[in-house]
C-alpha positions, 0 to 999 in steps of 0.5 A, a space after each residue: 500500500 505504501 512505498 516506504 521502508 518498513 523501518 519508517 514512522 507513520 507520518 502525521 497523516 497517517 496518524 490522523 487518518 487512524 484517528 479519524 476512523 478509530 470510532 469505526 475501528 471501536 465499534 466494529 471492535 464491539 460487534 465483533 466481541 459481541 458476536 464471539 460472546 455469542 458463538 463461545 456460549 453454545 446455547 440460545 441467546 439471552 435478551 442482554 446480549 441480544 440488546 448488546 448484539 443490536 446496539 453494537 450493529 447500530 453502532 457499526 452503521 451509525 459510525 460508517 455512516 460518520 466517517 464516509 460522510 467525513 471522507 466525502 466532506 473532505 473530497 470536495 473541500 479539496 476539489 
């Protein structure tokens, strides 16, 4: 992806374009423990989890939706 020495530090872009997706990054982090909590416990999914499950699918969207809202914003600023 990119063409530099694996030895190199990110630049301050790279670091602020982890910063702008880390909510993403987090939500989707939460959905997927949500799932494994899931598949780990072998039997039917209690109502707690299942409000955890929705709410953590929420999230996921709710947080896309945020930062390619942010990219495109930031696509025509630039153009």
């Amino acid at each position: 992806m990119y063409d530099r020495d694996s030895t190199d530090e990110p630049t301050a872009a790279d670091l602020a374009a982890i910063e702008d997706e880390w909510p993403l990054i987090e939500a989707e982090i939460e959905l997927l423990d949500v799932q494994l909590v899931i598949l780990d416990a072998r039997r039917p999914v209690d109502e707690v989890t299942a409000r955890r499950l929705h709410r953590a699918r929420d999230a996921v969207v709710s947080e896309a939706l945020r930062y390619y809202q942010r990219r495109v914003n930031a696509a025509r600023r630039a153009a």
